[in-house]
N, C-alpha and C positions, 0 to 999 in steps of 0.2 A: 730636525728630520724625524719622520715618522718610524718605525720598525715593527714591523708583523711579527707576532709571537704565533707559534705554532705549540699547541698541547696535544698529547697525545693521549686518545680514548683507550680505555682499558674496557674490553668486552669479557663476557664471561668466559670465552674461551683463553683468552690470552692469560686472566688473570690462575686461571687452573694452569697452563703455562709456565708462570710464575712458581707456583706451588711447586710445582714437577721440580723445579731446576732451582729449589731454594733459592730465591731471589723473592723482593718482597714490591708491592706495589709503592712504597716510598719510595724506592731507591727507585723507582722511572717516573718519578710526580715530576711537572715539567716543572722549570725553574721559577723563583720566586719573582711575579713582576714587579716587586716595590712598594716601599710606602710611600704614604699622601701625609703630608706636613702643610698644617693649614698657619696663616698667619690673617689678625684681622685686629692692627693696632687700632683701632676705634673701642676696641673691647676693654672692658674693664679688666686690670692684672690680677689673676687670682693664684691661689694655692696648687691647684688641677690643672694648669697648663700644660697641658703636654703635645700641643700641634694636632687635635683632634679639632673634628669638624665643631664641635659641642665644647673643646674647650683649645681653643686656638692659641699659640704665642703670642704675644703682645706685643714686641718688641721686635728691632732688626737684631739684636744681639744674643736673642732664643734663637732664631733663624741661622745665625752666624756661628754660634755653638754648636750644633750636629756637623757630624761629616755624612754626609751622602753617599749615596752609591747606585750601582747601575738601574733603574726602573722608577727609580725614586722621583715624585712629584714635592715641587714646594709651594705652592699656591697661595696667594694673597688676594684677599676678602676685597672684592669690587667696591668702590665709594670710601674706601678709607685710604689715610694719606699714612705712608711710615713714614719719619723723617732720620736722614744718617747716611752711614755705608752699606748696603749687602755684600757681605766678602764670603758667599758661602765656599765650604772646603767639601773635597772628596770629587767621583766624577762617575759619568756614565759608563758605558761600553758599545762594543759596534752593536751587541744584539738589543741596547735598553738604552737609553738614553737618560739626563738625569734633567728634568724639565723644571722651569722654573716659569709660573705662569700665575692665572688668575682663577677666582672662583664665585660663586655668587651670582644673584638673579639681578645685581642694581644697575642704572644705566650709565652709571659713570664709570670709568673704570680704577684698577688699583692702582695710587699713586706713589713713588720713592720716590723724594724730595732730599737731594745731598744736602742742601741747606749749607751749601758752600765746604765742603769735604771736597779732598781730592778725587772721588770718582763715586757715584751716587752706586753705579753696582761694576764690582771689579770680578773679574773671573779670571783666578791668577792660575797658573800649572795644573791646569785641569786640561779636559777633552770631554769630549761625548756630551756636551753641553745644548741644551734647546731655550732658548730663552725667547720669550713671546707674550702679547698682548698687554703689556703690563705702559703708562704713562712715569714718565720717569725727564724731573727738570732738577736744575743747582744752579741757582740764581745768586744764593746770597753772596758777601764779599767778593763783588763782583771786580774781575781783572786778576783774581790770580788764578794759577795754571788749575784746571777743573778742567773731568769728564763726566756726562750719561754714564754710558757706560765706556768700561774699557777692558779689551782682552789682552792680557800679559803673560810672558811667557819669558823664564829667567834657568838659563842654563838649563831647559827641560829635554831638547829631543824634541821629535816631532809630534804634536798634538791635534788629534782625529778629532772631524765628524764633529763643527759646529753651526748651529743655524740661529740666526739673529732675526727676528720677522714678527711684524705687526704690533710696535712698540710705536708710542706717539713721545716723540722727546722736543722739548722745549723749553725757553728761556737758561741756556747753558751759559753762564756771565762769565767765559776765560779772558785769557792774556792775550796780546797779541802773539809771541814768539810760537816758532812751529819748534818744537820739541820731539823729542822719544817720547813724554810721556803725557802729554798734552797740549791743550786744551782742544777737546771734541764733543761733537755728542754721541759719535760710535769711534772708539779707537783703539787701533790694534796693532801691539808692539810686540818688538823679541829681542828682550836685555840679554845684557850678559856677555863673557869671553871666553868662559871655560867649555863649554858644549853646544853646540852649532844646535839652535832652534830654529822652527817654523811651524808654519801651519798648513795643515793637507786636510783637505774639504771644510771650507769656510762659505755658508752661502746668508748672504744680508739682502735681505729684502722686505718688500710691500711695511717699510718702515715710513712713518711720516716723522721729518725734522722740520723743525720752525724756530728761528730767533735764538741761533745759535753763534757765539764768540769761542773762536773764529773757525772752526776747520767742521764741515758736515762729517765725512766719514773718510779718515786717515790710515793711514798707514804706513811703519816706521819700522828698522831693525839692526844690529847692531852687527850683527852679521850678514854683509853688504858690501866685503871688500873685493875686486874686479880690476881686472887692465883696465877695463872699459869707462869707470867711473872716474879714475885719474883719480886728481887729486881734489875733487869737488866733492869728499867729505873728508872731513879729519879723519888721518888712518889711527890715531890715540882713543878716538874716542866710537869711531866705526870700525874694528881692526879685524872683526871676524869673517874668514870667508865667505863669500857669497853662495848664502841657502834661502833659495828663494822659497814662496808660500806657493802652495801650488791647489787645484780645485779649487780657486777660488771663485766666487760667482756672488755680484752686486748687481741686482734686478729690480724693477718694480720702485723703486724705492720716492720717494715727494720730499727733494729740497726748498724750503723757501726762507728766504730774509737770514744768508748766511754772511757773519761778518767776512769771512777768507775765503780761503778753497772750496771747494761744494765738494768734489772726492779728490783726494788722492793717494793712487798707488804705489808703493814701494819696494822693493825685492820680494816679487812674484814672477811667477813665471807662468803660462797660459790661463790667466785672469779673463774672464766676460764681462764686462760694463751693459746694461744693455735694459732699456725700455724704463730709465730712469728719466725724474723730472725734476731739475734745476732750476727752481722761477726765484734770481736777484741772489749773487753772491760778489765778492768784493764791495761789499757795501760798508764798512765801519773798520775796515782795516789798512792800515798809510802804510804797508808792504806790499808785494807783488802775490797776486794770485791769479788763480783761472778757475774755470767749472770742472771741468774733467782734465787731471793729470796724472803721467805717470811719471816714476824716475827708476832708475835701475830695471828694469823691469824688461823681460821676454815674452813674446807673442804675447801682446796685448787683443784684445777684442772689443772694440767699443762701437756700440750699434746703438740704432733704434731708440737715442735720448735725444731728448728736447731741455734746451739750454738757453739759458736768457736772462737781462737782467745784470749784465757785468757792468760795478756801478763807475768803476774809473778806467783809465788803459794803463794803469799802472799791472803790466798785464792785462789784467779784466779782459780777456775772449773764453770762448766756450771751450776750447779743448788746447790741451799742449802736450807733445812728446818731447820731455825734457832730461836732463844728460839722463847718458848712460841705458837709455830707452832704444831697444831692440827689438826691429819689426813689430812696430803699434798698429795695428789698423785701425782707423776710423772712417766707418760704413753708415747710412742710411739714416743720420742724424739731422736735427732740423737746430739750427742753431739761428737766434734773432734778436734785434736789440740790445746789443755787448757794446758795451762804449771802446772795449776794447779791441775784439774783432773778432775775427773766426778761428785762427788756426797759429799756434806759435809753435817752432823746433828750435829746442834752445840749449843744448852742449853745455857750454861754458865751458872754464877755468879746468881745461886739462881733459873733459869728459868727452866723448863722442855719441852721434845721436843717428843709429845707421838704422835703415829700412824702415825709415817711415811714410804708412800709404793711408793718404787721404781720397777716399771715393765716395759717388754719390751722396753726398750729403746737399740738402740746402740751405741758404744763408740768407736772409732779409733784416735791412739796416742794420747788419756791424757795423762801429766806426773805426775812427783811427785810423784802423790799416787792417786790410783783410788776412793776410800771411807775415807774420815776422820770422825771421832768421836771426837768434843768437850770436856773440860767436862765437868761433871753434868750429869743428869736423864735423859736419852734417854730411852723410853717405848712404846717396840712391833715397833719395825725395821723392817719390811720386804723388801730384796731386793733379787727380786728371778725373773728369766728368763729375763735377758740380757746379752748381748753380747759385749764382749770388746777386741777388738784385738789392739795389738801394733807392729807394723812395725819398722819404725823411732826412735819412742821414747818409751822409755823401764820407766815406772816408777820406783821410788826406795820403795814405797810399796803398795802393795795391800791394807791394811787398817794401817792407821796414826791413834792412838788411843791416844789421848790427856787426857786421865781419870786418875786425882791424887789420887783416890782411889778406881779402878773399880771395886772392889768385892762389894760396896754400891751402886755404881751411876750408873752401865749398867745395864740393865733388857731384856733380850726377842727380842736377834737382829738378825735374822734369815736370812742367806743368804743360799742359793739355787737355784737349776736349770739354774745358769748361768753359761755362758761359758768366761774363758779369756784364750788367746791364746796369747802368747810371741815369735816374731820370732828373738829376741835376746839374748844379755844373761847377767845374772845379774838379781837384782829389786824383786822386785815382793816380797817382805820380810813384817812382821809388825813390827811397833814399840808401843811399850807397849800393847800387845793387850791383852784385857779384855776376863776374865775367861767367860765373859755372850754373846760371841759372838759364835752364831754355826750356823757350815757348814753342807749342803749335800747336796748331790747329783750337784755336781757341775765340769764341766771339766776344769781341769788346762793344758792345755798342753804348755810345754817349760817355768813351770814354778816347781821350786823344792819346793814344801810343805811340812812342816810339823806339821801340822796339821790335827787332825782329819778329814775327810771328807766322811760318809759312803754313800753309794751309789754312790760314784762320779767317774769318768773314768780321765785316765791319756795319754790317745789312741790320736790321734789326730781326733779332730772331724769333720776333713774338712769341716769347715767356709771358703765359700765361699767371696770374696771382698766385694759382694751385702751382706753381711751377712746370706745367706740363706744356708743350708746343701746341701753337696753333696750327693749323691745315695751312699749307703754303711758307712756314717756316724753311728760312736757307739752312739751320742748326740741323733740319732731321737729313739721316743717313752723311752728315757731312764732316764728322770726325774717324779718327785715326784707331786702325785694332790695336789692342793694349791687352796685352797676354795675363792669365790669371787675375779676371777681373772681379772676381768675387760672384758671376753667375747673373747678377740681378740688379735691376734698378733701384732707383729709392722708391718706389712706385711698389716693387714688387713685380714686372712685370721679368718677364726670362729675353737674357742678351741672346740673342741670334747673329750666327756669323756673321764675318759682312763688315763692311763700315758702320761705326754705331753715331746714333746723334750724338752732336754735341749736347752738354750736361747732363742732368741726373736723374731724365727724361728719354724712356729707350720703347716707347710706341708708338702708336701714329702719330700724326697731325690731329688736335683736334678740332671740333667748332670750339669758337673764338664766345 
């Protein structure tokens, strides 16, 4: 994050001012912005090193040696590669920041290369941190637990005001297991038992990840304990109350060729996801993942990503609210080609998974199954006005209902006003689906239900590619009001009272 300094002009009268009242013009010089510490390991190591432009640090372990402080730049010479850890120490403040970035006219940019070190750059009990533009991979000894980067946080208190942005990370060779402490190419924990941490204003974005094992950008914390979560973490080893991360904000940001998760959230609480792009995760991992998840986590916000590319249904769908996930939203997303599917709610072993609302998003060839249910206590489901058509790939069901005794564990799972459209044949079946799931007002076409669905049409609704209605559609004006509906289609277009179209298309009819 950027911060405006403000200096203050000394005119001649002010400074005769001064005089008058003994007071001296230092004692009102505005404060120090900081030093520039250059680093540029292509350089030859000399005597004169001291982080000047003219005579640069050579090394991560010059760099690693200062403590920093608020205004302070650390800058790394474009076109040259450091190899090792950066662990610099000391931190910014809310008025200065402490940056760590790049410098130079070359077209490549600066590289740290962990070279198989536990975290290529670690930024342990710090705050007020900005870290940007810098190319940053850890390849070697590939399969044990390794980060890009990683933010850590051990018995500190809450830690302000960091931004993560415009870092290109690639080739991250970790382990499979999901861990507190890795393997990611952005990850961000909080150890410890004795002092309840987190993090308050974290924003990651317009960051590019490529060919990363396993986890794109995680999130994990030890303090995390909750009614809510049951017993679906060890309470020995997660024992500390639940303090969630809060201003957090993941934007902008370009997943591709991710072995695991592509993100996931964890003891946060009013988190934004939003106008991220996910292309191929689950791809190199024989665990369960998804594109966008959360666990533990309050008012979620996840908009306006595009998700694709889930390489198995071992999960593999684009989004999931998973235990302990309270009021998620997922809005105006375009999710396509998941072998896994669209949408998973998944509790489990003790946890509950309440007020999860899935709206206007659209959906083209998931497989599998387009909605799975966990099992366990899922409370007040809404998934109502999206749209999912299937061309290519024909899922084999609409809802995959994983509940070993859903007359107890389902509550209030409401699907309506969407549309799915099947131009194959076969799929579209449930397996074990729970007595607590109800439909309406919903169009099926090219798919044989049966199942209750009143108010719902079986007509075709001509869904357009773009997703939008043709002119003479039975879907417009012929779904059900649905209160607090987020305002907007995925379109963009403003809900008007009224009965709204079916799916995620809320304007006219158009030409065809």
């Amino acid at each position: 994050m950027r911060h405006r300094r403000t200096y203050t002009a000394l005119t001649a009268a002010s400074l005769t001012a001064l005089a008058v009242t003994g007071l001296t013009a230092q004692a009102q010089a505005a404060p120090r912005p900081g030093a520039t510490f250059h680093v540029d390991c292509s350089a030859t190591a000399g005597s004169r090193s001291d982080g000047s432009v003219r005579h640069p640090w050579t090394t991560l372990d010059q760099a690693n040696a200062h403590t920093y402080g608020p205004g302070d730049r650390l800058l790394f010479k474009r076109g040259a590669t450091c190899t090792g850890s950066l662990t610099p120490k000391g931190a910014g403040s809310s008025r200065a920041s402490f940056t760590i970035a790049d410098y130079g006219t070359g077209r490549d940019r600066a590289v740290i290369d962990g070279a198989g070190t536990h975290d290529a750059v670690l930024l342990s009990n710090t705050q007020y941190v900005h870290l940007s533009g810098l190319e940053i991979t850890n390849a070697e000894n590939p399969g044990s637990e390794r980060n890009a980067v990683r933010l850590r946080l051990t018995d500190y208190g809450t830690a302000h005001g960091f931004e993560i942005d415009h870092l290109y990370i690639h080739d991250v060779r970790g382990g499979d297991s999901k861990t507190l402490t890795g393997s990611s190419a952005i990850h961000v924990d909080v150890e410890g038992t004795a002092k309840a941490s987190n993090y308050d204003g974290l924003d990651i974005h317009h960051n590019r990840i490529e060919d990363v094992d396993r986890e794109g950008i995680y999130f994990k914390s030890t303090f995390s304990k909750r009614d809510l979560v049951g017993e679906q973490q060890d309470p020995n080893v997660y024992p500390g109350a639940w303090t969630p991360s809060t201003r957090v904000r993941v934007a902008d940001n370009t997943l591709k060729s991710i072995g695991g998760d592509g993100m996931k959230l964890d003891t946060t609480s009013g988190a934004v996801v939003e106008h991220n792009r996910v292309d191929g995760f689950q791809l190199r991992s024989p665990s369960a993942n998804a594109g966008i998840w959360t666990f533990n986590t309050d008012d979620t916000l996840i908009q306006y990503n595009e998700v694709s590319g889930g390489g198995n249904s071992h999960d593999g769908m684009s989004f999931d609210a998973d235990g302990a996930s309270s009021h998620t939203v997922f809005q105006y997303n375009y999710s396509h080609d998941n072998k896994g599917g669209f949408l998973l709610v998944c509790p489990y072993s003790g946890a509950k998974t309440v007020d999860t609302v899935a709206r206007y998003n659209v959906s083209h060839n998931d497989g599998t199954r387009l909605l799975q249910n966990c099992a366990g206590p899922i409370l007040n489901t809404q998934i109502y006005n999206n749209s999912f058509s299937n061309k290519e790939t024909i899922p084999g069901y609409l809802v995959q209902d994983d509940n070993g005794s859903p007359a107890t564990t389902q509550h209030e799972q409401y699907i309506r006003n969407n549309i799915f459209v099947s131009e194959g044949t076969g799929g579209y079946g449930f397996s074990n689906p729970t007595a607590g799931l109800s439909f309406d007002h919903n169009a099926f076409y090219g798919i044989d239900m049966t199942r209750p669905n009143p108010g719902g049409i079986t007509a075709d609704p001509l869904l357009r590619d773009d997703f939008k209605l043709a002119k003479g559609s039975p879907a417009l004006g012929a779904g059900t009001v649905v209160a607090d509906n987020g305002g907007k289609d995925y379109f963009g277009n403003r809900l008007k009272p009224g009965a709204p179209n079916i799916g995620a298309y809320a304007g006219p009819g158009t030409d065809r």
